[in-house]
KOLDRENFI-261143 format. One record per residue (C-alpha): x, y, z; residue number from 1. Coordinates in steps of 0.05 Angstrom, whole numbers. Layout:
KOLDRENFI-261143
REC,x,y,z,lumse
REC,X,Y,Z,NUM
...
END
This chain:
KOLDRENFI-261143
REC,x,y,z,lumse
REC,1338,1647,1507,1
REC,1264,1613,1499,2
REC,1252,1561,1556,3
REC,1224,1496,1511,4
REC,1157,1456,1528,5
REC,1206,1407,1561,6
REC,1236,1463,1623,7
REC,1164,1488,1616,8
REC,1125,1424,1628,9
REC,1184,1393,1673,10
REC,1166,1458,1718,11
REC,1092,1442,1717,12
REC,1107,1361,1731,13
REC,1157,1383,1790,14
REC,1101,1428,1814,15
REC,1045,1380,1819,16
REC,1084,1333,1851,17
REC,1101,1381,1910,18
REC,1030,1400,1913,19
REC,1017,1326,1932,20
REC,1072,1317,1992,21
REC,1085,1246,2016,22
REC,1044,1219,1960,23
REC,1054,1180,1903,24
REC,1022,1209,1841,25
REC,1014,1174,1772,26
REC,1030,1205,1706,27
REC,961,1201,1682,28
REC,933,1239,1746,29
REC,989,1297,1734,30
REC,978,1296,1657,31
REC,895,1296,1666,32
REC,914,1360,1721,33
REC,966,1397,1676,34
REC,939,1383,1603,35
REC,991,1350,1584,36
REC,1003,1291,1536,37
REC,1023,1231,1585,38
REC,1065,1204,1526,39
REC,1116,1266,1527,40
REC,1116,1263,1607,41
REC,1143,1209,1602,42
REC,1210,1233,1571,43
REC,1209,1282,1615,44
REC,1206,1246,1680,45
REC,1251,1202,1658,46
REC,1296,1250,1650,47
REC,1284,1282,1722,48
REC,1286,1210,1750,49
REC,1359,1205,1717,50
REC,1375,1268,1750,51
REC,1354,1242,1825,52
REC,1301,1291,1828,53
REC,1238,1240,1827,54
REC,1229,1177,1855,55
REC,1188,1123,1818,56
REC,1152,1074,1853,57
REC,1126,1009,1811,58
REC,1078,968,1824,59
REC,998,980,1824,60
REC,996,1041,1872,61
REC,1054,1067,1843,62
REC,1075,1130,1810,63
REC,1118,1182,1830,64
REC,1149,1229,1883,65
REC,1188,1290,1899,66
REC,1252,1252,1929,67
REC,1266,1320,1971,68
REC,1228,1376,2008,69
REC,1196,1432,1956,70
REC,1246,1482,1985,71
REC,1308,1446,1964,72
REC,1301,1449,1891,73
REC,1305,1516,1851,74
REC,1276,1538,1786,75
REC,1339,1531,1762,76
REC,1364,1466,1774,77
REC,1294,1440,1745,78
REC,1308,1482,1679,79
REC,1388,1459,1676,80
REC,1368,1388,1685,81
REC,1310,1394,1615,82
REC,1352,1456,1590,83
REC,1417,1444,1589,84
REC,1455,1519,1597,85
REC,1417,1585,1610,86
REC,1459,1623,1580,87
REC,1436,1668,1521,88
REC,1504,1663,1479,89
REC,1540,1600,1472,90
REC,1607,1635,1488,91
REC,1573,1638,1560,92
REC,1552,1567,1561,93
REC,1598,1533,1612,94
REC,1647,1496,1571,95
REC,1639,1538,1517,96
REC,1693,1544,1473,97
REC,1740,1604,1480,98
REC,1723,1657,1428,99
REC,1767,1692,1378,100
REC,1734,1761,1404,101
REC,1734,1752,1477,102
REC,1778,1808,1493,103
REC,1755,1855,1454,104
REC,1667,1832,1448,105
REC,1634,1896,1476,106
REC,1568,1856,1461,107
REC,1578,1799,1508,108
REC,1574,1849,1569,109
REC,1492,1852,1556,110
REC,1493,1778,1546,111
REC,1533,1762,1614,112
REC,1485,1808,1647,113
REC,1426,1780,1621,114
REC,1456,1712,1646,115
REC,1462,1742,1704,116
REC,1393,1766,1720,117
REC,1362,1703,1696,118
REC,1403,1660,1745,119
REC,1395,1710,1797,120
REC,1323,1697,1790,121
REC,1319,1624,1782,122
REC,1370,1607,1830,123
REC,1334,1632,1885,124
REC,1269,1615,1865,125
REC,1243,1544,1899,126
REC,1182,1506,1884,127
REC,1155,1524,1953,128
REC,1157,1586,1930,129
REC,1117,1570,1868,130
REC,1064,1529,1906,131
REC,1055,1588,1953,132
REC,1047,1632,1885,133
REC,1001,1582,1859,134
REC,953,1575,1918,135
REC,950,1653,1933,136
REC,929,1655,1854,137
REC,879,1606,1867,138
REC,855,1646,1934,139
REC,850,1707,1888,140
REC,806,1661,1840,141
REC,761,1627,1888,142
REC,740,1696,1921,143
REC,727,1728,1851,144
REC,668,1680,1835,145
END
């Protein structure tokens, strides 16, 4: 499983927005912070404003916003939302067609437990838990110069 520039960036987008609580924050200001091109943002917070994730607000001031708290959203539902399944088989993909070798695939074991592990991790994961990872790396920085 290889996590595209769309979960990647939609991480990074979600991210910056949570590092900017209660504001709103235009595309260009995330996309001048995160080096990305504002063009491809756009598809991809259009796809998290589908999902109910981000709140646009139009207008002159407007942008966009985190429409809950940095706590309530895991790694996870950020990647399902740009990624679609997780899983590293399609035979593990929910709604996955049933498979002429289930009953007897010794290989799938390593696949459901790679599944597994992965949402383990990203399930629990929040972006308050990245932020606090991001500003203890930036700490770390800051007293290194």
């Amino acid at each position: 499983m290889t996590i595209s520039t769309k979960g990647r960036y939609a991480l990074r987008i979600m991210l910056d927005l949570a590092g900017h609580p209660g504001e709103t924050v235009k595309l260009r200001d995330i996309a001048s912070r995160q080096g990305i091109s504002e063009k491809y943002m756009e598809q991809i917070i259009a796809v998290l404003n589908k999902a109910g994730s981000v709140r646009s607000i139009r207008g002159a001031q407007g942008g966009y916003q985190l429409v809950k708290a940095p706590a309530e959203y895991t790694v996870g539902m950020i990647l399902r939302m740009t990624e679609g399944s997780l899983a590293p088989v399609e035979c593990l993909a929910e709604n996955a067609l049933s498979c002429e070798r289930e009953g007897r695939c010794a290989t799938v074991e390593i696949y459901r437990r790679i599944y597994d592990a992965v949402n383990g991790i990203v399930d629990t994961m929040t972006l308050q838990d990245l932020l606090e990872i991001e500003r203890s790396k930036a700490d770390s920085a800051a007293k290194q110069v």
